[in-house]
C-alpha positions in Angstrom: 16.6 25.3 -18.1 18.2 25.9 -14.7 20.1 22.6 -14.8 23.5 23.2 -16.2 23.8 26.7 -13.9 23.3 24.8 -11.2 24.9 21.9 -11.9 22.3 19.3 -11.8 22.0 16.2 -14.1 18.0 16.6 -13.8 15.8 18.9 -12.4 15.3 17.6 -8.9 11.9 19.1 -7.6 9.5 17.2 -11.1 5.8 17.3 -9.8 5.8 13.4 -11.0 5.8 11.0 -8.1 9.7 9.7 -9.0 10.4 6.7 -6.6 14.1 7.5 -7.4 13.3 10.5 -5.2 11.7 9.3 -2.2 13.0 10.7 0.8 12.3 8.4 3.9 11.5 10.7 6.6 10.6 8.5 9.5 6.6 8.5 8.9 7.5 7.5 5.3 9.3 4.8 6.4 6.7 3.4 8.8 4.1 3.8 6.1 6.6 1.9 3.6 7.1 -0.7 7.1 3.5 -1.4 7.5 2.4 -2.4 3.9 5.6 -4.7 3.4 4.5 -6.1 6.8 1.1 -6.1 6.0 2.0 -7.5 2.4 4.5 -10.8 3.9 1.5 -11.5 6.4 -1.4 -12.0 3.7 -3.2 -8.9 5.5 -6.2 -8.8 3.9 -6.6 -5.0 3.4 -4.1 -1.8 4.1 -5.1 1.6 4.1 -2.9 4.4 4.1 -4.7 8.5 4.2 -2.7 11.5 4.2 -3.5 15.1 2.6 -3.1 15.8 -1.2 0.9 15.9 -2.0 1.9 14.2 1.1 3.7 11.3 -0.9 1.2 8.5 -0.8 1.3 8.0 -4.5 5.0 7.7 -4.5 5.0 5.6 -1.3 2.8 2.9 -3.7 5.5 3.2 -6.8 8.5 2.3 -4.1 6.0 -0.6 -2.7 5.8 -1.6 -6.2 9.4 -1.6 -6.5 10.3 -3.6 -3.2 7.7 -6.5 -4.3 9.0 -9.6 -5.3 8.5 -11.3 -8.9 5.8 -13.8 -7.5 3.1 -10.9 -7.0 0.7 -10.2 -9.7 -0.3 -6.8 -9.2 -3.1 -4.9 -10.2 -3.3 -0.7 -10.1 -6.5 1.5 -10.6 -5.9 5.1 -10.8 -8.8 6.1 -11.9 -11.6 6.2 -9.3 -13.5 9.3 -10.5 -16.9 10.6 -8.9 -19.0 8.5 -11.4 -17.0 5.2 -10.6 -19.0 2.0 -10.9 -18.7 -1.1 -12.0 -15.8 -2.6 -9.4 -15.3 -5.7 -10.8 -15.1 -4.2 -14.3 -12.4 -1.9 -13.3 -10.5 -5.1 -11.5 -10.7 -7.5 -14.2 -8.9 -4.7 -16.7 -6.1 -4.1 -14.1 -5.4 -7.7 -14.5 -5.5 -7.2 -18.1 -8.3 -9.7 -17.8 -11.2 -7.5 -19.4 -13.5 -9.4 -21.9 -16.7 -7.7 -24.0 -20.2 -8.6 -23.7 -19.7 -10.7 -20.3 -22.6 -10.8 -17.9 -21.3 -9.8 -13.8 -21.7 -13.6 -12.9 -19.5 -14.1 -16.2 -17.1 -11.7 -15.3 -17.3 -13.5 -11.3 -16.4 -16.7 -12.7 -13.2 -15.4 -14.6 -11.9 -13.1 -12.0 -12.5 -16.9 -9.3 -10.4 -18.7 -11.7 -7.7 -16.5 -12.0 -7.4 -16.2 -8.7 -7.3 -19.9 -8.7 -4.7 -20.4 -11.0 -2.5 -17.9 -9.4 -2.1 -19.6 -5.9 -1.9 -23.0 -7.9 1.3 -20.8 -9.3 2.4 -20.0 -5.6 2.1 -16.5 -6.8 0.5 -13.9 -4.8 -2.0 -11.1 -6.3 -2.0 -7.8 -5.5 -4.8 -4.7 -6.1 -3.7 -1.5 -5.2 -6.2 1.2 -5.2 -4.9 5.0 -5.7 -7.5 8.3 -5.1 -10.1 5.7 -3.1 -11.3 8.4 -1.4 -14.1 8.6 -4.4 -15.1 4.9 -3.8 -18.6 5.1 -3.0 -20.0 2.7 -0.2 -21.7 -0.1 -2.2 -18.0 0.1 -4.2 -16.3 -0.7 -0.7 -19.0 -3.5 -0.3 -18.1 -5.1 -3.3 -15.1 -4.8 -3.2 -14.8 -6.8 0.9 -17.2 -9.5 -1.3 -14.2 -10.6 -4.3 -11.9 -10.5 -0.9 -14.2 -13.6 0.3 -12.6 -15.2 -2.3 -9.8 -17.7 0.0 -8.4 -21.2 0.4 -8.5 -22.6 4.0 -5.5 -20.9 5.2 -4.3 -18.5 2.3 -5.7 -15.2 1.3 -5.9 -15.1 -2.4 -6.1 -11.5 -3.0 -4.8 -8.7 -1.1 -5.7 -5.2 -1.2 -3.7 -1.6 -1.0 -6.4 1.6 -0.3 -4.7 4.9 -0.3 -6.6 8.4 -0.6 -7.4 11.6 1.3 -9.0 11.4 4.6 -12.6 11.8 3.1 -11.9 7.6 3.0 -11.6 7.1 6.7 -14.3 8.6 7.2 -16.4 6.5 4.5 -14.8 3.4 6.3 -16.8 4.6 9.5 -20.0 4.2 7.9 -22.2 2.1 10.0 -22.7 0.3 6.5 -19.1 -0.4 6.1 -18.4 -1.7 9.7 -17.4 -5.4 8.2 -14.9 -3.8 5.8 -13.6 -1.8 8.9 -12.9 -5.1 10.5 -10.8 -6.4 8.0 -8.5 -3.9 7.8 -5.6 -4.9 9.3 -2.7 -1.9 8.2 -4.3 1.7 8.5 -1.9 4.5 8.6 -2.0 8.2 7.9 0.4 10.3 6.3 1.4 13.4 8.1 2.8 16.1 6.5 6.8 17.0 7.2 8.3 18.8 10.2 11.3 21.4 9.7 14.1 19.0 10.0 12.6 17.1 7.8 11.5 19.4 5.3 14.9 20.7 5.4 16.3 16.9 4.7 13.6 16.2 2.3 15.1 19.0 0.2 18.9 18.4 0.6 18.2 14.6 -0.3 16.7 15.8 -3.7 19.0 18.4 -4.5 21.9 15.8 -3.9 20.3 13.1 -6.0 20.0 15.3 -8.7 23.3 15.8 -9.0 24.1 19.1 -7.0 28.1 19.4 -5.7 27.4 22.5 -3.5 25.0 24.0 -1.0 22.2 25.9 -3.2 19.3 26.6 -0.3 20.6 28.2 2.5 19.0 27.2 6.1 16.7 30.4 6.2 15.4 29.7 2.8 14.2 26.1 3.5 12.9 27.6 6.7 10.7 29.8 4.9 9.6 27.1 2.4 8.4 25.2 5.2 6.6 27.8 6.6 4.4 28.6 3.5 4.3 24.6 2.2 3.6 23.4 5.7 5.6 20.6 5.5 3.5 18.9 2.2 6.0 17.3 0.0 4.0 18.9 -3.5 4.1 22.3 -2.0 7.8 22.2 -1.0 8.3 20.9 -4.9 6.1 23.8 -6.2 8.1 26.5 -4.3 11.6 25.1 -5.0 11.2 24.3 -8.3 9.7 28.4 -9.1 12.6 29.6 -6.7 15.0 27.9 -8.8 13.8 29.8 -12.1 13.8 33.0 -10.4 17.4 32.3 -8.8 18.6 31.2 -12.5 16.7 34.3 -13.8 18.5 36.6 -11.8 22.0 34.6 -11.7 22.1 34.4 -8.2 24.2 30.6 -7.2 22.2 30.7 -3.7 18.7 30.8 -2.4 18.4 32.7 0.2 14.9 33.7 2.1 14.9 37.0 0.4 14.4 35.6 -2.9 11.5 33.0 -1.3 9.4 35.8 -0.2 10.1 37.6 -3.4 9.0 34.7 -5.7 6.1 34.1 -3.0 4.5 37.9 -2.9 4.9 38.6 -6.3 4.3 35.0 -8.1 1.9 32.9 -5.6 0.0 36.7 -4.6 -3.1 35.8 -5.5 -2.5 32.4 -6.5 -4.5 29.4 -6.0 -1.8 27.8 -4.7 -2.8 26.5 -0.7 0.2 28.7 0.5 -0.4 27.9 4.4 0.8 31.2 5.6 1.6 34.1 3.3 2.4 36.4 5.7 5.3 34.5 7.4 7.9 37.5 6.1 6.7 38.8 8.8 7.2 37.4 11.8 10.6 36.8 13.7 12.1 33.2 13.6 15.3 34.1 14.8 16.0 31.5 18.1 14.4 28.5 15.1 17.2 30.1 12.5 20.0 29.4 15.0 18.9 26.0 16.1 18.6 24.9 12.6 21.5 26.2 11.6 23.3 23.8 14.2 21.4 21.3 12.4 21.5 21.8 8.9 22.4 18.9 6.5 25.0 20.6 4.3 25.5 19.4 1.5 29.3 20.7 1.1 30.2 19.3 4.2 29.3 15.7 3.4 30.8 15.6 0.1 34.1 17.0 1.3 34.4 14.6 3.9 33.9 12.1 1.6 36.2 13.4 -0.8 38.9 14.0 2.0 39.0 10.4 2.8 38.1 8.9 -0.5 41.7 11.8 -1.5 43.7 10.4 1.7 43.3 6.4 0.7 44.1 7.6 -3.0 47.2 9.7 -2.1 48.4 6.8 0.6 47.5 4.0 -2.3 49.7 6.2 -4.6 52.2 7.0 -2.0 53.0 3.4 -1.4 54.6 2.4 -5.0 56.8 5.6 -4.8 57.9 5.4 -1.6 59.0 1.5 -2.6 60.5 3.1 -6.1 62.4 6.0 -4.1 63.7 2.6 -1.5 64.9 0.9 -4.1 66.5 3.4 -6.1 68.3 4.6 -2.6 69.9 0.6 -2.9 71.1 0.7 -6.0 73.0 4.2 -5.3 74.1 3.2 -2.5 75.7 0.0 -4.1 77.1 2.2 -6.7 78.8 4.6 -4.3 80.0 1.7 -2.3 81.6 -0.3 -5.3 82.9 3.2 -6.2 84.5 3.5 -3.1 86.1 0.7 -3.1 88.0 1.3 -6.3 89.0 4.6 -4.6 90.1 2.6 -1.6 91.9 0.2 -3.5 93.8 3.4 -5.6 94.6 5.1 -2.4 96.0 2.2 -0.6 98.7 1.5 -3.2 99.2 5.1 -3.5 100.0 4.9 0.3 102.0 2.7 0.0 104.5 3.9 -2.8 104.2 7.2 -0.8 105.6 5.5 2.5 108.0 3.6 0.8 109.9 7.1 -0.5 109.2 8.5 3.0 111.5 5.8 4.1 113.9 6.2 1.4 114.5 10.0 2.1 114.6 9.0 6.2 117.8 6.7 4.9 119.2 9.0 3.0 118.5 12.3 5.6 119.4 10.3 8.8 119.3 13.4 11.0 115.5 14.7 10.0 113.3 12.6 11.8 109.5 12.6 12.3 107.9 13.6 15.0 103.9 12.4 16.4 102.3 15.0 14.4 104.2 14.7 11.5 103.4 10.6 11.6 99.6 11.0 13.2 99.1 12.6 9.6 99.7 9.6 7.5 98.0 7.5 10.3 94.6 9.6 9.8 95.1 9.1 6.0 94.8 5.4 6.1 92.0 3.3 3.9 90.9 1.8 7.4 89.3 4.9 8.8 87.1 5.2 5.7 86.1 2.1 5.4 85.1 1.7 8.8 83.0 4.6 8.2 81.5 3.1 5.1 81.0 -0.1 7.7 79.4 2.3 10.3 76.9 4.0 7.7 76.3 0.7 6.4 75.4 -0.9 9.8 73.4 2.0 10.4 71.0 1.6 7.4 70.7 -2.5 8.1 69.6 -1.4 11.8 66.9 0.9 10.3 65.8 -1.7 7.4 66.0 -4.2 9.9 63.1 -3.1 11.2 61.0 -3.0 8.2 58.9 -5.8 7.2 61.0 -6.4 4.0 64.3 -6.6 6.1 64.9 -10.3 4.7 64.4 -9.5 1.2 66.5 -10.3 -1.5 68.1 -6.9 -1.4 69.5 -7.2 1.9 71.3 -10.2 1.0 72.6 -8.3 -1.9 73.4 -5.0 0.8 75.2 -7.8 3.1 77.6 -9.5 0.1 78.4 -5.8 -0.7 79.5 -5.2 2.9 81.4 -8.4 3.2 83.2 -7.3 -0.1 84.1 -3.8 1.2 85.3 -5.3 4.3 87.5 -8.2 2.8 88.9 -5.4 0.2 90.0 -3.5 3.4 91.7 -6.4 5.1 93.9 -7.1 2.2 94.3 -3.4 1.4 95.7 -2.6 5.6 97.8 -6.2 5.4 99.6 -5.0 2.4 100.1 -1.7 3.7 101.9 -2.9 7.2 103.8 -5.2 5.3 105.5 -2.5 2.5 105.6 -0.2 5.5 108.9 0.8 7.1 109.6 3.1 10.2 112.0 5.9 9.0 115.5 5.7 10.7 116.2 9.3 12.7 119.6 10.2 14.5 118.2 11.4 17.4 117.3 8.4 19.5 114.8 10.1 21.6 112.8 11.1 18.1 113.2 7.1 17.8 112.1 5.9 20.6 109.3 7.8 20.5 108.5 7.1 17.2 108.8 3.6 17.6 106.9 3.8 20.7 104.4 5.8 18.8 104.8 3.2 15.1 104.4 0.1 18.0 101.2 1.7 19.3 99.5 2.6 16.4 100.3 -1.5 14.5 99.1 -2.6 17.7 95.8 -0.3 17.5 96.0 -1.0 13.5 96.2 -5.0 14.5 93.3 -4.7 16.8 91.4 -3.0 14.6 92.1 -5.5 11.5 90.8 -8.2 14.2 88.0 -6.3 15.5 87.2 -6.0 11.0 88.2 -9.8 11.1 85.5 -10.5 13.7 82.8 -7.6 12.4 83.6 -9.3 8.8 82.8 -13.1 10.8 80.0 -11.8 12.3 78.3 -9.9 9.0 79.2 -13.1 6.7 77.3 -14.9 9.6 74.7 -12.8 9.9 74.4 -12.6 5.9 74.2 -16.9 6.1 71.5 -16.3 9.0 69.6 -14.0 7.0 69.9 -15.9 3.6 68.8 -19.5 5.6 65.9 -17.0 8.1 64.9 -15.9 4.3 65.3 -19.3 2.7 63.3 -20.5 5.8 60.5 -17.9 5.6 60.2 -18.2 2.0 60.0 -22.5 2.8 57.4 -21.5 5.8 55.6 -19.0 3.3 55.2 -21.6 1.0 53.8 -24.1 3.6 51.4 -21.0 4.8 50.5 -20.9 1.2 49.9 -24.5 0.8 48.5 -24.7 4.3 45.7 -21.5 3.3 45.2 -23.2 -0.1 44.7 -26.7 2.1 42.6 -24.8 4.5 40.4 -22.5 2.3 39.8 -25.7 -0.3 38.7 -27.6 3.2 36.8 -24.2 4.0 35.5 -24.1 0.2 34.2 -27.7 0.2 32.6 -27.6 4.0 30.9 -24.4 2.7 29.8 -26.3 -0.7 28.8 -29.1 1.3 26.5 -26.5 3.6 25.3 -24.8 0.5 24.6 -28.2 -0.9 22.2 -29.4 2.4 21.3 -26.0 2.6 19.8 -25.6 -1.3 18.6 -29.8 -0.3 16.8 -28.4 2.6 15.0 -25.3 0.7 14.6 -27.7 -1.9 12.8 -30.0 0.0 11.1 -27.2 1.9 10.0 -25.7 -1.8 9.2 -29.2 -2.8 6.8 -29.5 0.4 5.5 -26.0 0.2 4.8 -27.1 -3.6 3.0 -30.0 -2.4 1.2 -28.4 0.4 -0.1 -25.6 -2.4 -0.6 -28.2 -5.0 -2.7 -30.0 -2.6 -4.0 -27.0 -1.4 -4.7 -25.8 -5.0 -6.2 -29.6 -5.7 -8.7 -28.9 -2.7 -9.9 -25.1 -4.5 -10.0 -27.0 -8.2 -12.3 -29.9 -6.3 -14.5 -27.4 -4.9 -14.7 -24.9 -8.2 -15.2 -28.4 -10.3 -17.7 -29.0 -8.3 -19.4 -25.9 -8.2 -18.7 -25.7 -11.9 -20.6 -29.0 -12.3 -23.2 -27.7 -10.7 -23.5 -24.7 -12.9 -23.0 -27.5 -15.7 -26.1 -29.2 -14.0 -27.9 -26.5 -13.5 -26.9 -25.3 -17.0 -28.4 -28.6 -18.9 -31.6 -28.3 -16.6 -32.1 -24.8 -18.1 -31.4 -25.6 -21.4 -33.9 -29.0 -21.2 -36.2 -26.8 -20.1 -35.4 -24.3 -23.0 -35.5 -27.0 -25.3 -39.0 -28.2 -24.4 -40.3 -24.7 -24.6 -38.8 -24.3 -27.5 -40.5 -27.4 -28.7 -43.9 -26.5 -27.4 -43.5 -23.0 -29.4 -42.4 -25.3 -32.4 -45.7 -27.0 -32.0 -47.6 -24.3 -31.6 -46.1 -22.5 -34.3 -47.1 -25.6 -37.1 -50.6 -25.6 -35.4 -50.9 -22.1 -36.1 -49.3 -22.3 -39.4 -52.2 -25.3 -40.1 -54.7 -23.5 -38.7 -53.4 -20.5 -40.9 -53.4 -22.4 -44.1 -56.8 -24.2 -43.3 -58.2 -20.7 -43.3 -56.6 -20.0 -46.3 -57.9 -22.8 -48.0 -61.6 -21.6 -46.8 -61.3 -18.3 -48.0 -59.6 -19.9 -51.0 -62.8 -22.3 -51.6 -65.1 -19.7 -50.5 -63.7 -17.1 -53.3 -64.0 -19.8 -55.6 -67.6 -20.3 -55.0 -68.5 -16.7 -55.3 -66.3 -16.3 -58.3 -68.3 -19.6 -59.7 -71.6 -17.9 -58.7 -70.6 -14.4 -59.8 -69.7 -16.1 -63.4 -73.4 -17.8 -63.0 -74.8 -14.2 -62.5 -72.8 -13.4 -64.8 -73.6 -15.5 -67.5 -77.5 -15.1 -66.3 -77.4 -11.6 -66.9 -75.7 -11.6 -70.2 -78.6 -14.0 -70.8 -81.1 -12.1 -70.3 -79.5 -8.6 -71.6 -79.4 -11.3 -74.9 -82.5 -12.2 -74.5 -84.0 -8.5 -74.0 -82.1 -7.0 -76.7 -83.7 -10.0 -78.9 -87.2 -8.7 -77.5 -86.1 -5.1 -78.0 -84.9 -6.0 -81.5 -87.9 -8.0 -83.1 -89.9 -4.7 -81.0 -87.9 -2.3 -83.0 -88.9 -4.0 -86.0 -92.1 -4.1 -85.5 -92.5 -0.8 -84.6 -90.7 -0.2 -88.1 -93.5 -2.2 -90.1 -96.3 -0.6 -88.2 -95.5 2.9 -88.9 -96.4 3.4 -92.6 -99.7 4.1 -93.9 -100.8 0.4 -94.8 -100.0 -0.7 -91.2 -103.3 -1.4 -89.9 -103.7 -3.5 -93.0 -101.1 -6.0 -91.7 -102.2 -9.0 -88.7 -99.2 -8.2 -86.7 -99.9 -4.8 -86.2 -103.2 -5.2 -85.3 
């Protein structure tokens, strides 16, 4: 929300532990020391405490980061009040969780895999977060899967972080062995100004923040209601931030901290350590930390000053070379230029001295006097060019004492210069030799002049040596700086060669190094290898051996099984024998009473025949002896 107005590429105060965050201060840093220390000794357990929101969590994710690829590592999180069943939790951190397994089951699968781990040469890892919530017997157990070791090598290690609550649970009487074993304990104090002041800085500038956006009061004030806790100073700054972006305002200053704290975080349940800090007068602390105060401006303009100075030198450098050389190639223009000119005014001189003399032959009596004659002296080629000379020697003095001043266009500078010079020679020979002294009547005027003519060929002769010798000397110097440049370019090449010679000497010595070197780790790894392999050989002996002995034990228990299974077999047919003899009995013995109930039966159907025969023939007698003339008959009598 407040990102782009502030100019951050993410929000820098998140509530998640963000090891990309993490803010050494120098108690972080020892805590982060200690479990790498206690991590590259095999310590068998580390415990680190602090208060909630004092970075331990985050102190675990940069430990995580920092570990090497040969550590299995196992986290639980999740150590609730109701937390039970250790070696349940430890086997699922290790992703090695299996249903319906029995805890001497689940015993033998967490040995093994410890086990083949150090066969591996790796190293395993169980970090416990929140262990403050561990109950005793928990702890207990937990010290008891630690007993699982090789001779020399601990094959589990274990991380404990929580509140303080688990110091004092580790004082338990009942814990006093687990106490023993602790090797790393450290606890995690909250943050001082200075470094509450850093901590904040180093997250605004990680997120991405160009400018100063807290001002010193304002992280003053945070510190005083967060109390130094990391979570607290992330709680405040990140709501300060909203209210700052609410109200546009591009700095946080302590004004809009108490506002945000009195009327957000009133009668909040936020642990605000001391609300009524607005109060009270930190003046003498203000100015101190003012002194202090990691800006954020300051750094970045340092760095951008000198990180802008390299740039603008680097960029300099080709210009300054292009403006050089661009200089040379004017200066070679001008200079063939002038020559022409010197050329076109020397024969120009010269046709102009030759009708000088003609009119002195003609006009005998007008003579020329020293001024008149100084004149055409002055306008001679010579004095130009040995101005051109002079510039010219001038520049070779100042590039001479460059690094370059034997390049390539020197040489060129120094056959331009011989050129100019030889052009100048020819130019003054021709002009003394077309040259003749005008003839004057007076002979005063003529002796003077002559005087004056004699003087100035001498001077001009001395000069056109003095060029002769200057012309020697630059045509020598040219061949000395052509062979000193033919030379440094031969002893370049032989520097070159010579480097190349060296470094491929330097590259094999440090192959052959690298070579014994990887031989020796090699044969260090190979002999660690062995020493683990044999050490690994030893632990597979002894689990074979107890696992024959659970195989022993095993067959016992099932031959015993098997015979009491038998026995119940037996006892089962007996039963069922017994069962079906019954059966039979009751069978037999319902047969005999059906028999005998078909006897009765058949008896009593007898008999019912045999009376209603008897009640019959009674009938009918009682039917012949009822009329009149029965007493007449015998069987009614």
């Amino acid at each position: 929300m407040y990102e782009a107005f502030y100019g951050f590429k993410e929000k820098p105060f998140s509530m998640l532990p963000d090891p990309g965050f993490l803010y050494l201060s120098k108690k972080h840093q020892a805590a982060l020391t200690l479990l790498e220390y206690g991590l590259l000794n095999q310590v068998g357990f580390c415990v680190i405490s602090g208060e909630p929101g004092a970075g331990k969590t985050t102190i675990l994710r940069a430990l995580l980061e920092r570990v090497g690829e040969d550590t299995t590592i196992g986290l639980i999180t999740n150590t609730h009040q109701s937390f039970g069943g250790l070696l349940d939790w430890v086997l699922s951190a290790f992703d090695l969780h299996r249903p319906n397994l029995t805890h001497v089951e689940m015993h033998q699968v967490f040995m093994e895999f410890l086990i083949e781990e150090y066969g591996k040469g790796r190293t395993v890892l169980l970090i416990v977060d929140e262990a403050q919530n561990m109950k005793a017997d928990a702890l207990e157990e937990l010290r008891m899967l630690s007993n699982i070791n090789s001779e020399k090598d601990q094959l589990m290690q274990v991380v404990l972080a929580g509140q303080p609550a688990l110091k004092e649970t580790l004082k338990l009487p009942d814990l006093m062995q687990f106490a023993q074993r602790v090797a790393v304990d450290y606890h995690l104090d909250s943050l001082n100004l200075e470094e509450t002041c850093g901590y904040i800085q180093h997250r605004l500038k990680t997120a991405g923040a160009q400018r100063d956006i807290f001002t010193p009061a304002a992280c003053q004030r945070i510190f005083n209601y967060s109390g130094g806790t990391p979570r607290l100073i992330n709680l405040l700054c990140e709501t300060v931030l909203v209210y700052g972006f609410a109200d546009q305002q591009e700095m946080i200053d302590v004004d809009l901290v108490d506002e945000m704290v009195l009327e957000r975080m009133k009668d909040s349940v936020v642990p605000i350590v001391n609300r009524d800090v607005a109060l009270q007068d930190n003046s003498e602390a203000s100015k101190e930390l003012e002194k202090n105060f990691p800006w954020i401006a300051s750094s970045e303009e340092d760095a951008g000053s000198t990180a802008h100075s390299d740039s603008a030198a680097q960029a300099a450098e080709p210009d300054a070379t292009r403006q050089i050389l661009e200089q040379h190639v004017k200066a070679d223009t001008v200079e063939a230029n002038d020559l022409d000119e010197g050329l076109q005014s020397a024969k120009t001189e010269d046709n102009s001295k030759q009708a000088v003399a003609a009119v002195a032959q003609d006009q005998p009596d007008k003579g020329k006097t020293d001024e008149e004659i100084k004149p055409q002296v002055a306008r001679s080629p010579l004095a130009s060019v040995e101005k051109a000379i002079a510039s010219d020697e001038a520049e070779i003095a100042v590039e001479d004492t460059d690094k370059a001043g034997t390049t390539r266009k020197q040489l060129i500078k120094y056959g331009v210069i011989a050129v100019i010079i030889g052009a100048a020679m020819i130019v003054f020979a021709m002009t003394l030799q077309g040259y003749e002294p005008p003839v004057a009547s007076d002979t005063t005027n003529d002796a003077a002049a002559e005087a004056a003519l004699k003087l100035q060929k001498e001077q001009d002769e001395k000069k056109l040596r003095e060029l002769q010798i200057e012309a020697e000397t630059l045509k020598r110097e040219r061949d000395a700086a052509i062979a000193k440049a033919e030379a440094e370019r031969l002893a370049n090449e032989q520097a070159e060669k010579l480097a190349e010679k060296q470094a491929a000497e330097a590259a094999a010595i440090a192959a052959k190094a690298a070579a014994e070197k990887t031989r020796a780790e090699e044969l260090k790894r190979l002999e660690a290898a062995k020493k683990r392999e044999r050490e690994a050989k030893k632990a597979e002996a002894k689990a074979r051996e107890a696992a024959q002995r659970a195989k022993l034990e095993a067959a016992r228990l099932e031959e015993q099984k098997r015979l009491m299974q038998m026995r119940l077999e037996e006892e089962r047919k007996m039963k069922q024998l017994q069962e079906a003899r019954r059966l039979e009995l009751e069978r037999q013995e319902a047969e005999r009473l059906r028999r005998l109930a078909v006897e009765e039966q058949a008896k009593l159907e007898a008999v019912e025949a045999a009376a209603a025969k008897e009640a019959e023939e009674a009938s009918k007698k009682s039917a012949d002896c009822s009329g009149p003339t029965a007493r007449f008959k015998s069987n009614c009598r």
